[in-house]
C-alpha positions in Angstrom: 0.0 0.0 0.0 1.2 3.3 -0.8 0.8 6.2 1.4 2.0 9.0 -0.4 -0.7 10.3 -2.6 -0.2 12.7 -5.4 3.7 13.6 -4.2 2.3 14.8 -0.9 5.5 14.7 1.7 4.2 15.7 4.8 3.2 19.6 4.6 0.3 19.3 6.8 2.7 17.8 9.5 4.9 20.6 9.0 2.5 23.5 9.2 0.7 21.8 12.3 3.8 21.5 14.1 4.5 25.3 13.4 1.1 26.1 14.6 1.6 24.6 17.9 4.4 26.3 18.6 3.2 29.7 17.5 0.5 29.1 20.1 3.1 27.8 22.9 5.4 31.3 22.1 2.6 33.2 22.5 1.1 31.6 25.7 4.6 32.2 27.1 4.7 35.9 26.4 1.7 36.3 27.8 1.3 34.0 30.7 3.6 36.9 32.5 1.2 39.4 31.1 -1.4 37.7 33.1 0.3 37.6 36.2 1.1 41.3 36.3 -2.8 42.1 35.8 -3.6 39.8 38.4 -1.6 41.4 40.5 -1.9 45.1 39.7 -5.4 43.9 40.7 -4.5 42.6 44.2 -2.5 46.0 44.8 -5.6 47.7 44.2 -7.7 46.3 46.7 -5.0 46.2 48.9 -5.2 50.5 48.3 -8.5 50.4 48.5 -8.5 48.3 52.2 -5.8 50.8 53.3 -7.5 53.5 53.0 -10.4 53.0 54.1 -8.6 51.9 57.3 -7.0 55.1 57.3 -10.3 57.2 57.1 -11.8 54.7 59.7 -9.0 55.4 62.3 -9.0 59.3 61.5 -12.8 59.2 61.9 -12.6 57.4 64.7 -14.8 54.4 64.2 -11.4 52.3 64.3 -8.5 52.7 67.1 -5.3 53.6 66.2 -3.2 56.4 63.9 -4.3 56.2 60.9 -1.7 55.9 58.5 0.1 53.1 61.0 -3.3 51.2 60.4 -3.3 51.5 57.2 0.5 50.3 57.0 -1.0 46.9 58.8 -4.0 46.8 56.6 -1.8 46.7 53.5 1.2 44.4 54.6 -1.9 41.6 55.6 -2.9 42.5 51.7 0.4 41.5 49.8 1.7 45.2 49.6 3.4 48.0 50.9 2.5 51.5 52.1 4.4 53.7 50.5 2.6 57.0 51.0 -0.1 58.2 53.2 -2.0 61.6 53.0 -5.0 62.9 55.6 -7.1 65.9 54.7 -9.5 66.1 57.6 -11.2 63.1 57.4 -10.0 61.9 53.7 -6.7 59.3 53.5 -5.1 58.9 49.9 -2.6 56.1 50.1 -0.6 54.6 47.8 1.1 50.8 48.3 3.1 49.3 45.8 3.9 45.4 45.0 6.1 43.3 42.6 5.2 40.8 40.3 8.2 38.7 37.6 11.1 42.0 39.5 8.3 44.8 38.5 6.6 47.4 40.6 3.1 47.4 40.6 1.7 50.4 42.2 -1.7 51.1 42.9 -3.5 54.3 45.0 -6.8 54.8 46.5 -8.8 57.8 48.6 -11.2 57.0 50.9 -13.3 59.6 53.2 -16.9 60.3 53.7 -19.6 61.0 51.5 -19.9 64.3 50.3 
């Protein structure tokens, strides 16, 4: 039996074995793509927990100074305070993270309803 029809050598192999690794170099650029969304993500909650620690603690409703509470609130969140602001009873902060040796950096205000 005779598997070669027509002086066909294989192409098809060829071409699908390119096609599978075109799709495995492009999931590996942008697996790390992933990560660093996923994680700018997670830094932004972590902001946005901080400061509404830090407006809870300058209102009073929580104990403590405000911007050492929201230190605590964003270490136990994956992230670091890296600047704290109070105006009256508004707290901007601003934590950063790193994801793959790259700084995500995320900020948040928090404060009551105007």
């Amino acid at each position: 039996m005779r598997w070669l029809v027509n002086g066909e050598t294989g192409a098809g192999s060829v071409l699908s074995v390119a096609i599978i690794a075109a799709v495995l170099c492009l999931a590996s650029l942008l697996l790390p793509l992933q990560f660093a969304l996923a994680r700018k993500q997670q830094a932004a909650g972590a902001a946005d927990a901080a400061a509404l620690a830090a407006a809870d603690a300058r209102s009073g409703a929580v104990s403590g100074v405000p911007c050492v509470v929201a230190a605590q609130v964003a270490v136990a969140n994956g992230a670091r305070l890296d600047a704290c602001e109070l105006d009256g009873l508004v707290a901007t902060v601003q934590v950063s993270t790193s994801v793959l040796g790259f700084g995500v950096v995320a900020a948040a205000t928090a404060g009551p309803p105007s």
